[in-house]
N, C-alpha and C positions, 0 to 999 in steps of 0.2 A: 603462567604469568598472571597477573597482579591488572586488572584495569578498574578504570574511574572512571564512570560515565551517568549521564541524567538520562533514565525513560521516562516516559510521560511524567515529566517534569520531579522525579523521585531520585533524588542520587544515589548509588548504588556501587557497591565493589564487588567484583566479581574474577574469580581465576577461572582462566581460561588456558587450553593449548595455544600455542604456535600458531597452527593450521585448524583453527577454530574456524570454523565460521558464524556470521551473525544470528543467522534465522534458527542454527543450533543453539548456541546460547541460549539466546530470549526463548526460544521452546523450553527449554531445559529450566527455564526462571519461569516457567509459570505462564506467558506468553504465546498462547496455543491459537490465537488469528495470525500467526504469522507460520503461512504454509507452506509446503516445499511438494513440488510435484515434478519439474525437469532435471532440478541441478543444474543445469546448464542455461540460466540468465536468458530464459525464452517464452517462459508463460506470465511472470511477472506477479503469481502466488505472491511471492515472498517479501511484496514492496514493502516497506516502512521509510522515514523520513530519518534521515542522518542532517543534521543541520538546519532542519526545513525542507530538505529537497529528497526529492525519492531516489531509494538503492534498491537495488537488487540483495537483499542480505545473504541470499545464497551462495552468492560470489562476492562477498565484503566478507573479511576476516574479522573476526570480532578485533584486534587487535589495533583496527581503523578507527576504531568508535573510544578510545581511548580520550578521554576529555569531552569528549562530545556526547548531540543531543539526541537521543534518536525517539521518537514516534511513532507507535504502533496503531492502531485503531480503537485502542480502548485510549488513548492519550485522547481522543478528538469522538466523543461521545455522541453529542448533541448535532454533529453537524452529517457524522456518518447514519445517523439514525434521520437527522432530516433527507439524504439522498438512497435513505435505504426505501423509504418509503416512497419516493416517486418514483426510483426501481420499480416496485411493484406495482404501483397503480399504472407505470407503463407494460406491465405485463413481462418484464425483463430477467425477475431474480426467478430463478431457474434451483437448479439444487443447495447453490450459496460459498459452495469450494472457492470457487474464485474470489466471490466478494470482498473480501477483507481487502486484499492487494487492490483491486480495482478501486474499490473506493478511496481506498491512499491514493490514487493516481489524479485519480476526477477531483480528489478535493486539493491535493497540489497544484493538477491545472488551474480550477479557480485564483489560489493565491499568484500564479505567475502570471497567465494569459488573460489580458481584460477585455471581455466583447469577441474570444475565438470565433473564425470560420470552421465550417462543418468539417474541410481538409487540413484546419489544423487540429480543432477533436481528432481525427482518426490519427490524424500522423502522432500525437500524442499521447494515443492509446495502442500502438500501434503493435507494444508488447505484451497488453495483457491478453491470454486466449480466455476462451470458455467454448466449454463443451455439450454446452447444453439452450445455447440459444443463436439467435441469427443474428447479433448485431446491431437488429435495425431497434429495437424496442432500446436496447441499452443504448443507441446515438439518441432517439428522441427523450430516453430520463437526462441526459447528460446534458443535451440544450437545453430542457424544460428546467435543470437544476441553475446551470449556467445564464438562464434568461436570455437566451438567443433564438429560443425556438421561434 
């Protein structure tokens, strides 16, 4: 099947199966930050922005994004690379797997929650994992990003 859709602001046509899903497609175009490691809508790899708001593209059929906008990490350059670095100067970014998804997530929070509590941070990140850090470094880059710290 036949879809029309804008990635980081490029329109685009693309055929797709049926039982496509997102994070296949955009890999298959060339879209290699958008990762896939459960399948099953639980580590949160795979965030990109459909509309503006984060999906899971590993449980979004490409089929969804038909008209629509979707947002990967390489769409939002400047802003993932300004919370890429206070990642690290908090000591947080670890092997980097995860990062891609997470940073979708932390820079959606920004655009929706103004002024989050620390229990809304967590409840809001509450599906990305990583495997390779504690938590605590990546709550203080994400207040330090957020200006709540």
């Amino acid at each position: 099947m036949r879809i029309e859709l804008t990635v980081n602001d490029k329109l685009v046509v693309w055929d797709v199966a049926g039982d496509e899903f997102l994070a296949d497609t955009l890999r298959s175009h060339g879209f290699l930050s958008v990762k896939k490691a459960c399948d099953t809508s639980c580590c949160g790899l795979c965030t990109v922005w459909l509309d503006g708001k984060p999906v899971l593209s590993c449980s979004t059929l490409s089929l969804r994004a038909q008209g629509k906008k979707i947002t990967t990490i390489e769409g939002v350059p400047e802003a993932a690379e300004e919370f890429a670095r206070i990642l690290t100067a908090e000591g947080a970014e670890q092997c980097g797997f995860c990062s891609p998804g997470f940073i979708m997530n932390v820079l959606a929070m920004k655009n929706e929650l103004a002024n989050p509590t620390e229990e809304e941070i967590v409840h809001y990140l509450t599906g990305n994992l990583c495997r390779c850090t504690g938590y605590m470094g990546q709550l203080r880059a994400v207040k330090t990003y957020l200006g709540v710290a």
